[in-house]
Backbone of each chain as ProteinMPNN parsed JSONL, in Angstrom:
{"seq_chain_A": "XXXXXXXXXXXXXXXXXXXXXXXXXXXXXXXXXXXXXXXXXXXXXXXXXXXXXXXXXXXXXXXXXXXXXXXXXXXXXXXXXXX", "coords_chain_A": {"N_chain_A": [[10.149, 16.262, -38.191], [10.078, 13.043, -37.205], [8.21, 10.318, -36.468], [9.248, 8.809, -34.255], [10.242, 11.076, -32.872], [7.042, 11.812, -32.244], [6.331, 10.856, -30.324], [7.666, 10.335, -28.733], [7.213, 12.906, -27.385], [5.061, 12.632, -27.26], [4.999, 11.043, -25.143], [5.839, 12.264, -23.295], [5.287, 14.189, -22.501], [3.432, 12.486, -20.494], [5.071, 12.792, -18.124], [3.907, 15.028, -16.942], [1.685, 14.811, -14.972], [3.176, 12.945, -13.696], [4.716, 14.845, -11.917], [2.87, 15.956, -11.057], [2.397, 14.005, -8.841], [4.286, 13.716, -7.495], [4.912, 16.12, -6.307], [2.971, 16.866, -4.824], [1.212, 15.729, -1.963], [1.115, 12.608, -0.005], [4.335, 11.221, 1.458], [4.658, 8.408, 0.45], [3.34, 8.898, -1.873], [4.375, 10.366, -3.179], [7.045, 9.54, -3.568], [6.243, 6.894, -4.839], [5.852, 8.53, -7.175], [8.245, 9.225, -8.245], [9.064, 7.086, -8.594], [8.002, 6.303, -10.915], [8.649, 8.33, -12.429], [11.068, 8.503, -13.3], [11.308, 5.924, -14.74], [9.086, 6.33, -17.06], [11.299, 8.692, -17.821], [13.468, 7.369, -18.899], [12.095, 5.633, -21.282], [11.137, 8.112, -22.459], [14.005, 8.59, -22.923], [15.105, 7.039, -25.097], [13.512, 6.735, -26.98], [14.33, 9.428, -27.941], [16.642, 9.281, -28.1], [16.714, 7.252, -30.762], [14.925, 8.429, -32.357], [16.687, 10.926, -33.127], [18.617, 9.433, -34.339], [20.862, 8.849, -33.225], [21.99, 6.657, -32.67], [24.735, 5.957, -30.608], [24.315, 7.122, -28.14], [22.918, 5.761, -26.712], [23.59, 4.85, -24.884], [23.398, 6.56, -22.486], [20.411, 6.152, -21.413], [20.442, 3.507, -20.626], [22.667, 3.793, -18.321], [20.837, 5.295, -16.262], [18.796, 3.995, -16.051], [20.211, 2.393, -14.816], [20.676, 3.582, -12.159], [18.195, 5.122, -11.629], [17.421, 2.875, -10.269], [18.71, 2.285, -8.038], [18.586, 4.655, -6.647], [15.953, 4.269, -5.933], [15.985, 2.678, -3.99], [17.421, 3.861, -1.753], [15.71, 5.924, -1.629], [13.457, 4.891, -0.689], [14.646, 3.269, 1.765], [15.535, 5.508, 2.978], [12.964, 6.719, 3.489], [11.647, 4.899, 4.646], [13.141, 4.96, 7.767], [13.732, 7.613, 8.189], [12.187, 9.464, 7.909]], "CA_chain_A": [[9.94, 15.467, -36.962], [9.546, 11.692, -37.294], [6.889, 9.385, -35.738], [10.103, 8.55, -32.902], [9.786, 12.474, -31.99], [6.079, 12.762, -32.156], [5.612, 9.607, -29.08], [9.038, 11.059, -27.415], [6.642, 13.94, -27.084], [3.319, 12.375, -26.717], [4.857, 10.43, -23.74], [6.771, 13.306, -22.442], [3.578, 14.514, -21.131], [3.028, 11.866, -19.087], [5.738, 13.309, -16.691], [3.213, 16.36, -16.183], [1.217, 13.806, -14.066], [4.206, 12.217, -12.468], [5.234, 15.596, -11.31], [1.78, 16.477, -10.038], [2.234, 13.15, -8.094], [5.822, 14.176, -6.76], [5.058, 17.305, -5.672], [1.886, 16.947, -3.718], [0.11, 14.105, -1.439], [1.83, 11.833, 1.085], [5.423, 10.925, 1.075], [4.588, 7.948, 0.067], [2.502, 9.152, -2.96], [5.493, 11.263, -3.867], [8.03, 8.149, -3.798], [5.573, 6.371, -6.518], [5.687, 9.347, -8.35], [9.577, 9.339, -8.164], [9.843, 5.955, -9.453], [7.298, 6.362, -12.145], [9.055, 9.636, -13.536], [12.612, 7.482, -13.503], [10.772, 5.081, -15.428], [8.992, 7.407, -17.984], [12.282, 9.052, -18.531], [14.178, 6.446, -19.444], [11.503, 5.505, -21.786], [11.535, 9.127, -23.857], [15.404, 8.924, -23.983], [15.335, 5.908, -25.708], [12.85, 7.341, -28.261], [14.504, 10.608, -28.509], [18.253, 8.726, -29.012], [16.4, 6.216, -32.271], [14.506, 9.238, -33.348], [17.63, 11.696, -33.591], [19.469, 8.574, -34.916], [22.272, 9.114, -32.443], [22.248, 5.503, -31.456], [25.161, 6.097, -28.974], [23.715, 8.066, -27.006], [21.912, 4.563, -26.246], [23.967, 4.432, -23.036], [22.602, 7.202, -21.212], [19.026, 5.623, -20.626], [21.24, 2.366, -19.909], [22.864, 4.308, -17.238], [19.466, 6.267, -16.218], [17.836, 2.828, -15.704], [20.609, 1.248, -13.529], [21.225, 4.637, -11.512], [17.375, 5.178, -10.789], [16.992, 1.688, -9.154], [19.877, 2.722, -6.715], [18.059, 5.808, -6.185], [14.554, 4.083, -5.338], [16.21, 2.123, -3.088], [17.644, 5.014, -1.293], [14.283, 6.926, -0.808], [12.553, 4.034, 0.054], [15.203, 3.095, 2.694], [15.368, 7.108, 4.098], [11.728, 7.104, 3.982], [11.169, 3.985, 6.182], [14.193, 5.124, 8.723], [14.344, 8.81, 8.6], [11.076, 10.59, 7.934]], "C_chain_A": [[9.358, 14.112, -37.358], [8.622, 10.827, -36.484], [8.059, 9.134, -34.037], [9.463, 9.869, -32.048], [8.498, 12.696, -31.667], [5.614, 11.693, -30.774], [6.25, 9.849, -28.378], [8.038, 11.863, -26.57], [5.611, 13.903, -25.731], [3.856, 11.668, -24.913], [5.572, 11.002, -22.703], [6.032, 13.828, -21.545], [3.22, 13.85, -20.701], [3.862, 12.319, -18.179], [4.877, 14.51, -16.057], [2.097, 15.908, -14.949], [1.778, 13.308, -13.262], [4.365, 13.456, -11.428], [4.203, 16.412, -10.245], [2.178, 15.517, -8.77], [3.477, 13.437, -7.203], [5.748, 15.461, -5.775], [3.517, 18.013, -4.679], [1.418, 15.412, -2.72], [1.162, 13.689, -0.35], [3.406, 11.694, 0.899], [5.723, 9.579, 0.513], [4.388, 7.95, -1.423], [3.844, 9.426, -3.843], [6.549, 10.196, -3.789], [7.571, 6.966, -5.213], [6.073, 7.161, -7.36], [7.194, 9.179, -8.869], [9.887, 8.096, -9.221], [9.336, 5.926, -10.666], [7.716, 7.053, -13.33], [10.443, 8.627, -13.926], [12.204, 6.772, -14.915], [10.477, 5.767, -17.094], [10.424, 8.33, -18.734], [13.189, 8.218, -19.641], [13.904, 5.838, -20.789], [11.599, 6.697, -23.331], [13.133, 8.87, -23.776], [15.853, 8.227, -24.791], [14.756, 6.275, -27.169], [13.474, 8.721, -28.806], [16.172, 9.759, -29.452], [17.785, 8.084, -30.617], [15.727, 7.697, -32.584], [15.25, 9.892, -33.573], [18.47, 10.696, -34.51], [20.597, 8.499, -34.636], [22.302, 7.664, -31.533], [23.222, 5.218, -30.423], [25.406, 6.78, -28.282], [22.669, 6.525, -26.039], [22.36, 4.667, -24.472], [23.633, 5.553, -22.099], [21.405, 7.05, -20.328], [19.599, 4.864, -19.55], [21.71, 2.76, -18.647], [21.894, 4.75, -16.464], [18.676, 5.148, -15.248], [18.71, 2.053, -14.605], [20.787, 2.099, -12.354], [19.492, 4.858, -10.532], [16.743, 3.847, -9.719], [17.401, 2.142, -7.817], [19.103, 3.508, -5.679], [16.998, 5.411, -5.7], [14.876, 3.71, -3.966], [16.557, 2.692, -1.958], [16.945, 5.575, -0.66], [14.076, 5.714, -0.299], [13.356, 3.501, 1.308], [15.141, 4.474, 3.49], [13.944, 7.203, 4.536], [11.15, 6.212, 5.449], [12.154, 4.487, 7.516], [14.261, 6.473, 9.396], [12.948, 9.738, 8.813], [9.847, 10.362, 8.442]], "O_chain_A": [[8.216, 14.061, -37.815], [8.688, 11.313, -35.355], [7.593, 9.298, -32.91], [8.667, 9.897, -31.11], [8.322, 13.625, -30.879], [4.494, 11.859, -30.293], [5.89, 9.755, -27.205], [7.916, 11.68, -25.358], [5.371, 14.344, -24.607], [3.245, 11.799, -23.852], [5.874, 10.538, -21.604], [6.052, 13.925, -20.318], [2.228, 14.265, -20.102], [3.318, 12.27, -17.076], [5.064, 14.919, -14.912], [1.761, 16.723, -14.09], [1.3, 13.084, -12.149], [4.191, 13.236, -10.229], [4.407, 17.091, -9.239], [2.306, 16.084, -7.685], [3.318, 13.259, -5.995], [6.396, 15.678, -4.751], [3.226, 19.089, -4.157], [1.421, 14.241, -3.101], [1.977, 14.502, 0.086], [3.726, 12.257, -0.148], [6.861, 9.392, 0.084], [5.043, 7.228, -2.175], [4.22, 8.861, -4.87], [7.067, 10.593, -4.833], [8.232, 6.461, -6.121], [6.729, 6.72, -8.303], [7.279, 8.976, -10.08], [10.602, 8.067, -10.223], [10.065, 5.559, -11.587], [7.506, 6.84, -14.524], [10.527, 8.115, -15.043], [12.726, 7.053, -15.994], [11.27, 5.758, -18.035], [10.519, 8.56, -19.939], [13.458, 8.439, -20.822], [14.835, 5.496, -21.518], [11.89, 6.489, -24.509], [13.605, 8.993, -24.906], [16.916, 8.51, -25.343], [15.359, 6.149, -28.235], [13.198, 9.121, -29.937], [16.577, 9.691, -30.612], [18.458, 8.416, -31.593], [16.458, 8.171, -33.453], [15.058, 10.054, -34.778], [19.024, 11.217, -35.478], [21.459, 8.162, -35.448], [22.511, 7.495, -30.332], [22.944, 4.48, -29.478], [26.481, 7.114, -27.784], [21.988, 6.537, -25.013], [21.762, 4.596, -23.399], [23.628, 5.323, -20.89], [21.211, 7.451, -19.18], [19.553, 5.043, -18.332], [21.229, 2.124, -17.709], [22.323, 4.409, -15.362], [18.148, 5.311, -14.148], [18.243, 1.312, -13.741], [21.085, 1.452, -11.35], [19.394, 4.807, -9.306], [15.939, 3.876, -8.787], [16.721, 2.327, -6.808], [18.939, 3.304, -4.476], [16.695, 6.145, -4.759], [14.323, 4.172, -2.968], [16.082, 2.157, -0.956], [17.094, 5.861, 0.528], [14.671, 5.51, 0.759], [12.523, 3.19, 2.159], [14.687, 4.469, 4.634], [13.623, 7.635, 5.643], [10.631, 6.49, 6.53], [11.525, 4.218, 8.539], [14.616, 6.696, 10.553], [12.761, 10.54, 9.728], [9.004, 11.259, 8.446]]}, "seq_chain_B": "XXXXXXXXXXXXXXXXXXXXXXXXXXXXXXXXXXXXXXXXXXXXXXXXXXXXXXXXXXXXXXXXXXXXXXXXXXXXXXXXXXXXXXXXXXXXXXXXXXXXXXXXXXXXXXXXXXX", "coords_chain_B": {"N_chain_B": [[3.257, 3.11, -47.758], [5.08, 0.752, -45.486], [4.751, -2.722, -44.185], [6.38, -3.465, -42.017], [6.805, -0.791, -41.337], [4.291, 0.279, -40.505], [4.216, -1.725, -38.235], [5.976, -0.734, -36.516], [5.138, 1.506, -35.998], [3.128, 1.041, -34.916], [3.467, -0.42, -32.244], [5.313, 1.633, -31.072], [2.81, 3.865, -30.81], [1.536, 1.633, -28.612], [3.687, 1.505, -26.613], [3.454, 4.715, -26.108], [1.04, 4.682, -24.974], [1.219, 2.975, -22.833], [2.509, 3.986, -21.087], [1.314, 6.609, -20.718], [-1.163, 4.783, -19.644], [0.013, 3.579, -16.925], [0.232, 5.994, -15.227], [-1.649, 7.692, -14.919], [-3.135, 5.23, -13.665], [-1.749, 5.411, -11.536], [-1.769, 7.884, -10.429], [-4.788, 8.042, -10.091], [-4.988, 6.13, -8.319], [-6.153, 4.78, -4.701], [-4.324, 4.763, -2.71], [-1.029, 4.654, -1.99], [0.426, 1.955, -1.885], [-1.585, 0.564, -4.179], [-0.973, 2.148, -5.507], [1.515, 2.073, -6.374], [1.396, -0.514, -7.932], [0.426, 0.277, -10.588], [3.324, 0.617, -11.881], [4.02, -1.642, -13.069], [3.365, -1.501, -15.438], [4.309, 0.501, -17.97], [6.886, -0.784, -17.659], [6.602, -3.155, -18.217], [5.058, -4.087, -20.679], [5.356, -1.201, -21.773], [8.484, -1.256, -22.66], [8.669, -3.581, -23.34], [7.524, -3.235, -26.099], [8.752, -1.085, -26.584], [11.62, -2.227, -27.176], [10.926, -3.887, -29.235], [9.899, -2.761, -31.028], [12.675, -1.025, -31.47], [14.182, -3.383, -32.809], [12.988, -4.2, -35.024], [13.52, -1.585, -36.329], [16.335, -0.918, -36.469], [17.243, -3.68, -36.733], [19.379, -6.065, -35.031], [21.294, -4.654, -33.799], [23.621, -2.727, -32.042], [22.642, -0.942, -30.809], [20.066, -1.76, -30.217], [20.836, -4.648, -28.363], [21.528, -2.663, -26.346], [18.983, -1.209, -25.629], [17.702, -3.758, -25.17], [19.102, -4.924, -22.813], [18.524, -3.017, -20.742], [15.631, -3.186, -21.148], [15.559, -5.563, -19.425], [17.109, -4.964, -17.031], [15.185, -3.134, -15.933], [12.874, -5.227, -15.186], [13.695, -6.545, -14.003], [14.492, -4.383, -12.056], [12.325, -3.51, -11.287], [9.899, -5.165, -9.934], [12.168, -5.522, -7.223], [12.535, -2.976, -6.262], [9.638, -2.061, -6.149], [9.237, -4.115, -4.089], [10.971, -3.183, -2.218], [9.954, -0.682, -1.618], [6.872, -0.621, -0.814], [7.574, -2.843, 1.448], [8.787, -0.495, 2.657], [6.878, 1.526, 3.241], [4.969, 0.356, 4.762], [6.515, -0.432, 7.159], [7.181, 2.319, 8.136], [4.702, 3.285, 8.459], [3.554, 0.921, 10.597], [5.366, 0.667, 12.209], [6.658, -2.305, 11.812], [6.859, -4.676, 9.119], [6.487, -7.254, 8.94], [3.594, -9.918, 9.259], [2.099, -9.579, 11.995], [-0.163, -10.524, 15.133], [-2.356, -9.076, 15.947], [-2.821, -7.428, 13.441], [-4.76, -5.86, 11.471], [-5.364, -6.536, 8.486], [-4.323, -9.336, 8.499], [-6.491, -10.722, 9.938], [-8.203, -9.825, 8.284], [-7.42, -11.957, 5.9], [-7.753, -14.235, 6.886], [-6.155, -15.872, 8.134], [-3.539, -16.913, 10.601], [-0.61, -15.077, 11.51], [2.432, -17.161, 11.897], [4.808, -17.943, 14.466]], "CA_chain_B": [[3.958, 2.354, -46.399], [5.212, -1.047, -46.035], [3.79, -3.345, -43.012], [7.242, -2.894, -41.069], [6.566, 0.473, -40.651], [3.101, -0.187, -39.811], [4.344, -2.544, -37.19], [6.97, -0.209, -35.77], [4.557, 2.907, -35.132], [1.887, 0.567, -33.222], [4.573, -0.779, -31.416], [5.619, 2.895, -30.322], [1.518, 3.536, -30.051], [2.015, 1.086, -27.849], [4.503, 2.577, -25.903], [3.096, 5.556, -25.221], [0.059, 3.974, -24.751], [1.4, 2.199, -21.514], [3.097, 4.975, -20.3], [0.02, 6.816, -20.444], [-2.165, 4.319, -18.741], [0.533, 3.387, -15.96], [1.208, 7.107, -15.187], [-2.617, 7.881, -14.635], [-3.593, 4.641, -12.797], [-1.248, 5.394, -9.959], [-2.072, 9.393, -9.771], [-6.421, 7.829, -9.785], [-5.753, 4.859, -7.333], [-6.456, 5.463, -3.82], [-3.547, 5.232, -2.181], [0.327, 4.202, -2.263], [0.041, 0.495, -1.948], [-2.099, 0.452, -5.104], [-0.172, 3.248, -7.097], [2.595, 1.02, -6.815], [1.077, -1.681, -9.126], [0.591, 0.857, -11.927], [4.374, 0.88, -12.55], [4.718, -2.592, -13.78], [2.892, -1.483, -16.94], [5.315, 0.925, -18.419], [8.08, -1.309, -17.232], [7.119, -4.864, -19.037], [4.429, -3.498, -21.618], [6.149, -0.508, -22.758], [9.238, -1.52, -22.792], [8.494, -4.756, -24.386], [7.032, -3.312, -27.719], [9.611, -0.438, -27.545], [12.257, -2.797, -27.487], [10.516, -5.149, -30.451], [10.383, -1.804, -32.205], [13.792, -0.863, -31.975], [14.679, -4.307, -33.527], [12.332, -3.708, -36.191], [14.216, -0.597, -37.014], [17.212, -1.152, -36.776], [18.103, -4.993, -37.045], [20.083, -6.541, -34.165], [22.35, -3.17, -33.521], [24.1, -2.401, -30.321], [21.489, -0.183, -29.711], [18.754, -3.033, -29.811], [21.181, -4.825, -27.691], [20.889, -2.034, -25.526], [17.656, -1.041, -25.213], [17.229, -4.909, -24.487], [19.51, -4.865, -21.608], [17.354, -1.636, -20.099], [14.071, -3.777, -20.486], [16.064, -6.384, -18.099], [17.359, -4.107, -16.013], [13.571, -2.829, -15.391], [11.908, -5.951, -15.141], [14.52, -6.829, -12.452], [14.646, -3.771, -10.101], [11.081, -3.027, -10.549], [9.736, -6.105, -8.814], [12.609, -5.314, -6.107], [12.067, -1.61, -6.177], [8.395, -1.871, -5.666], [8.964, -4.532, -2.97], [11.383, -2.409, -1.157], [8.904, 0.842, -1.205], [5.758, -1.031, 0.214], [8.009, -2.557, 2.99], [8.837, 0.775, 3.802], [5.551, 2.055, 3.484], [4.485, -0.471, 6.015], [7.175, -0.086, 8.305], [6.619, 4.098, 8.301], [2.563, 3.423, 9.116], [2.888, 0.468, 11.496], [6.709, -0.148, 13.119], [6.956, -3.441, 11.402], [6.539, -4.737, 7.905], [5.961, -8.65, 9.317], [2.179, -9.813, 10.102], [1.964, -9.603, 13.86], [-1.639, -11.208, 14.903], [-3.255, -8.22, 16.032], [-3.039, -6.537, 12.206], [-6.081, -6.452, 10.209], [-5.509, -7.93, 7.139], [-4.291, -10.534, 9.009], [-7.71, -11.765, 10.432], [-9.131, -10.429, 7.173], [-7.233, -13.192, 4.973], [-8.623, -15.609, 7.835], [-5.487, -16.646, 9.096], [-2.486, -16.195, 12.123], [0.908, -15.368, 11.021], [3.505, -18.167, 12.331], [5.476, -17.48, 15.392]], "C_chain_B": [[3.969, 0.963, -45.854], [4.728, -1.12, -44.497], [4.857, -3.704, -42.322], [7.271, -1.693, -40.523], [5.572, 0.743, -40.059], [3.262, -0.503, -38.296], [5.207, -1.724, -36.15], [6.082, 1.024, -35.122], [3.02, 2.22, -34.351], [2.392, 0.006, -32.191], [5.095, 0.32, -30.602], [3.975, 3.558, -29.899], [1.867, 3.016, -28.685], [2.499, 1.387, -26.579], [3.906, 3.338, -25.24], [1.775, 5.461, -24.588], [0.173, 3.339, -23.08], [1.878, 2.991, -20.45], [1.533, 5.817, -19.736], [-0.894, 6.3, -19.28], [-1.352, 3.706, -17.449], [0.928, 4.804, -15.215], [-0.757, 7.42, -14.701], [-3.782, 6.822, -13.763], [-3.455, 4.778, -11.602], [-1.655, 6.655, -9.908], [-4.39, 9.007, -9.571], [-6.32, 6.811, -8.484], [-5.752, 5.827, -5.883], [-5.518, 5.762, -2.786], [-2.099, 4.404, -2.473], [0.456, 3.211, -2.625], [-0.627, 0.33, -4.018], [-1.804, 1.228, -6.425], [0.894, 2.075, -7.207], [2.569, -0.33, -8.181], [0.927, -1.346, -10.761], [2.233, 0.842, -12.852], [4.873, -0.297, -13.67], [4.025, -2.34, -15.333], [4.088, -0.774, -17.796], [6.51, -0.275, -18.673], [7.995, -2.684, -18.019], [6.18, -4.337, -20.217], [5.113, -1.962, -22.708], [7.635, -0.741, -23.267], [9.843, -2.871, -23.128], [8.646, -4.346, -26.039], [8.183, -1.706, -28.149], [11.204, -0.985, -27.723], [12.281, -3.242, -28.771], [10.714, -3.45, -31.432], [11.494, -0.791, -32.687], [14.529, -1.744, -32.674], [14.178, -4.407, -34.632], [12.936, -2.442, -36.96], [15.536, -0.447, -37.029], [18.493, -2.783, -37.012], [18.432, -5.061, -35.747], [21.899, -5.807, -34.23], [22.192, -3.09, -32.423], [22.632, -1.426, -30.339], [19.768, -1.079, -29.332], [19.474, -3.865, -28.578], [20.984, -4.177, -26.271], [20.07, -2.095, -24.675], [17.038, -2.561, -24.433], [17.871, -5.29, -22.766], [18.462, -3.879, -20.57], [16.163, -2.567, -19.708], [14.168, -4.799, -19.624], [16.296, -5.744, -17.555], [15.617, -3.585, -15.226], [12.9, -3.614, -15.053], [12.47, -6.256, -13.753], [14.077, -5.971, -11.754], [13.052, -3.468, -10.66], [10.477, -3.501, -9.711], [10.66, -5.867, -7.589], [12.573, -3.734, -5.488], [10.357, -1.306, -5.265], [8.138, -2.875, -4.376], [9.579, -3.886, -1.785], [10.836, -1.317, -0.609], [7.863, 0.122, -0.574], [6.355, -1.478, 1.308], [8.606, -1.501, 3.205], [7.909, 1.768, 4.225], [5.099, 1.731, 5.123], [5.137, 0.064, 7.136], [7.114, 1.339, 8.692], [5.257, 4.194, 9.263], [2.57, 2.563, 9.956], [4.236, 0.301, 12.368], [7.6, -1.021, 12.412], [6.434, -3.468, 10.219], [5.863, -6.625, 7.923], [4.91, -8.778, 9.677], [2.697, -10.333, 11.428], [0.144, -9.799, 13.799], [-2.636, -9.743, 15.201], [-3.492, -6.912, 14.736], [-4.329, -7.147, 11.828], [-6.411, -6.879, 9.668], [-5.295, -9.123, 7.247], [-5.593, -11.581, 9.444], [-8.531, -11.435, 9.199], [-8.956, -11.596, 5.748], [-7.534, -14.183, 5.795], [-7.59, -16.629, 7.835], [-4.487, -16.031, 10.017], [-1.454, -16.882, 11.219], [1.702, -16.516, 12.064], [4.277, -17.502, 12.997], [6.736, -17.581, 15.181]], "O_chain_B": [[3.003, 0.202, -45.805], [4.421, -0.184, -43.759], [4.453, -4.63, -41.619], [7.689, -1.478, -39.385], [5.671, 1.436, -39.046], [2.734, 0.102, -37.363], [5.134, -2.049, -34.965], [6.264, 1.446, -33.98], [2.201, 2.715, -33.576], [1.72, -0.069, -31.163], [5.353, 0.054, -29.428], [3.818, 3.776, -28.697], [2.362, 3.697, -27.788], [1.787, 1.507, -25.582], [3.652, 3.135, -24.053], [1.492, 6.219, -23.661], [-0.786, 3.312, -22.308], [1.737, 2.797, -19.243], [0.898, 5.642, -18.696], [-1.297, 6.946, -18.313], [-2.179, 3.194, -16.695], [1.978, 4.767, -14.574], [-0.768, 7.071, -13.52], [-4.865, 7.2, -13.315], [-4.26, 4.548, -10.699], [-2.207, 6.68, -8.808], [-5.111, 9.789, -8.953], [-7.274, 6.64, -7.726], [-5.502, 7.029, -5.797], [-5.661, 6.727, -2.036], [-2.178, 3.46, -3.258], [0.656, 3.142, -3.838], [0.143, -0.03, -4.908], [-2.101, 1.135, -7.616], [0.956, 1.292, -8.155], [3.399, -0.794, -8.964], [1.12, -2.055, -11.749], [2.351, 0.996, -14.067], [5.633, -0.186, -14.631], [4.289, -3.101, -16.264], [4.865, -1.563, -18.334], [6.923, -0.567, -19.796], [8.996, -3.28, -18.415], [7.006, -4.042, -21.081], [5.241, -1.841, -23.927], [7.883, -0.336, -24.403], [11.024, -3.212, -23.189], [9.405, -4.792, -26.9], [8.425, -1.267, -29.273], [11.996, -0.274, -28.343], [13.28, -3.139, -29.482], [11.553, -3.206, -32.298], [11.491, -0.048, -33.669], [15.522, -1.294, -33.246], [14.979, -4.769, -35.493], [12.796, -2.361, -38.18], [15.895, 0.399, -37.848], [19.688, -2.944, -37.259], [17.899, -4.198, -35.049], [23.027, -6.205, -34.52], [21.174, -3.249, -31.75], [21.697, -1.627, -29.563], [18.839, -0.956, -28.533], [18.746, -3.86, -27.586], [20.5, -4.746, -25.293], [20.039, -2.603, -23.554], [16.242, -2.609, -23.495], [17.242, -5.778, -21.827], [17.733, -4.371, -19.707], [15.734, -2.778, -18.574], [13.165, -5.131, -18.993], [15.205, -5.499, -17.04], [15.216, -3.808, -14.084], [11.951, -3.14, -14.429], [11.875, -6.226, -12.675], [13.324, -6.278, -10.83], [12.62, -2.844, -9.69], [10.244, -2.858, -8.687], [9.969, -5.995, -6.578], [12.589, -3.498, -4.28], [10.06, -0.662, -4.258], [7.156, -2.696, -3.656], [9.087, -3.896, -0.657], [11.046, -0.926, 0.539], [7.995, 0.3, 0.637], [6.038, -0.889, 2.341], [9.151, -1.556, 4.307], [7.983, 2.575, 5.151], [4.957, 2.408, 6.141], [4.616, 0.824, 7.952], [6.952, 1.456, 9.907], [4.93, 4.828, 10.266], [1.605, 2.796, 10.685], [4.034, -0.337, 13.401], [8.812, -0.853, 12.278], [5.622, -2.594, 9.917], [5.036, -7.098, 7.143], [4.624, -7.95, 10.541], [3.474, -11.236, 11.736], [-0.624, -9.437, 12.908], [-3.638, -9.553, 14.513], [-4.078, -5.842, 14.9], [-4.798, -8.285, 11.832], [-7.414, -7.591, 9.706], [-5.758, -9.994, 6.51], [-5.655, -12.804, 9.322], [-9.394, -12.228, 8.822], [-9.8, -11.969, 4.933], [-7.575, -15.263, 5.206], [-7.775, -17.831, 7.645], [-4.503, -14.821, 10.243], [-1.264, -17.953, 10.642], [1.254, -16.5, 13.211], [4.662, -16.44, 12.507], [7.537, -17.163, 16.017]]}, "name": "protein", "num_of_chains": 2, "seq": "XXXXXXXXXXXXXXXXXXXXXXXXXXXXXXXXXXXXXXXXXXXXXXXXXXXXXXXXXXXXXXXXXXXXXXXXXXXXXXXXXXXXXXXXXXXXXXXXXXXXXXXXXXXXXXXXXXXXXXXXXXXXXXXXXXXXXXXXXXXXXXXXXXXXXXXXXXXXXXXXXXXXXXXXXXXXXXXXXXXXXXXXXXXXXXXXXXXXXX"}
């Protein structure tokens, strides 16, 4: 396991925080949390793709990152309209 | 260990470093509004130095290319991301997302919104 895998890791566990934040509190709270985990993901797959050394695999974050904008935009439009 | 490799694992430090402290500001602040501000860390701080340290490791390779597109892509929709979630915050908790004179913060920045 290389220094890539051991920060993939280390920052993998920050989603155990996001997911607290997602899955309790306001609907608001839980919409942060949403965008935060997006974020965070995108982040380890970038470190996991350079640490496996499968650089193209690069385009799945790439995708990841233009897909969860969409998606914020989404909640945050249902949330103001619908709920 | 040479002082590129040095540079590349405080650079990923770094990293998770931001993740970290943007990921635990917003689950401590007090409420939505103010979680929201935690995200821009990750988003220009981590993804600054794990950019710089994918160019450090691999040269100016599509996947530095990449990864550099990504940290535009983030810098962009986060600022519009995080402005579209607080106005919908707003609009959820009050109707409207525009100051109208009888809001709060309105007389507490000590002035009247424009008609």
């Amino acid at each position: 396991m290389n220094f890539w895998m051991v920060m993939a890791t280390a920052t993998g566990a920050s989603l155990i925080p996001c997911a607290w934040s997602c899955l309790r509190g306001s609907p608001e709270r839980r919409l942060v949390g949403l965008e935060m985990t997006a974020l965070v993901i995108t982040i380890v797959m970038v470190l996991v793709t350079v640490g496996e050394g499968r650089l193209i695999f690069m385009d799945i974050p790439l995708a990841l990152a233009v897909l969860a904008f969409g998606a914020g935009l989404v909640f945050a439009r249902f949330l103001e309209k619908h709920l | 260990m040479s002082a590129r490799a040095i540079a590349i694992d405080s650079l990923l430090a770094c990293t998770c470093l931001s993740c970290w402290l943007g990921v635990l500001g917003m689950v401590r602040m007090r409420d939505a509004y103010q979680s929201l501000h935690y995200l821009a860390i990750p988003a220009v701080a981590g993804l600054t130095s794990l950019t710089l340290a994918i160019v450090l490791q691999t040269g100016w390779s599509q996947a530095s290319w990449k990864c550099g597109i990504i940290f535009a892509i983030m810098i962009a929709s986060n600022s519009v991301g995080t402005h579209a979630a607080a106005r919908a915050f707003r609009q959820r908790q009050k109707g409207h997302w525009q100051p109208k004179p009888d809001d709060a913060e309105v007389e507490f920045l000590g002035g009247k919104p424009q008609a």
